[in-house]
N, C-alpha and C positions, 0 to 999 in steps of 0.2 A: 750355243748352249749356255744358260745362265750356269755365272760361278758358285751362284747362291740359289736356289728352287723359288720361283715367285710364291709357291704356298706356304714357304718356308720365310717369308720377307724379303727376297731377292727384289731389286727395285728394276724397271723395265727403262733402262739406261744402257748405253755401248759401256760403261764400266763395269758393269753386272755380265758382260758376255763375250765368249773366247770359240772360237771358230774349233771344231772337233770334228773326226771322219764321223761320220753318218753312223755308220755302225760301232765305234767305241758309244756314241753318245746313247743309243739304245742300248748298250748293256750297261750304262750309268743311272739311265732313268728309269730303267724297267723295275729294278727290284725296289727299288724306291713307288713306282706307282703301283706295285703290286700290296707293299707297305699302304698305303693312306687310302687306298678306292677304301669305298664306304664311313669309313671315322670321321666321327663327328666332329665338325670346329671346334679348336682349344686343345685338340687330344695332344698329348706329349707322346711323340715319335721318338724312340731311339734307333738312331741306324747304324749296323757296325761298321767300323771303317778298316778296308782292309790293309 
């Protein structure tokens, strides 16, 4: 799982990515791609951290 989101600038490098179980990493990335489907390039995403 990238440390940083490639849509986000994350670079497609082994130091960009940390091994995570399968299912923590879909509750990391879910709300996040629930976040961005459809918005346009450029938009400014804020996402809360919990």
């Amino acid at each position: 799982m990238p440390l940083r989101f490639f849509v986000g600038g994350g670079g497609y490098d082994f130091d960009n990515l940390v091994v995570k179980d399968a299912v923590t990493a879909m509750r990391i990335r879910g709300p996040v791609a629930q976040r961005i489907h459809g918005v346009p390039d450029g938009t400014i995403i804020r996402l809360p951290v919990p």
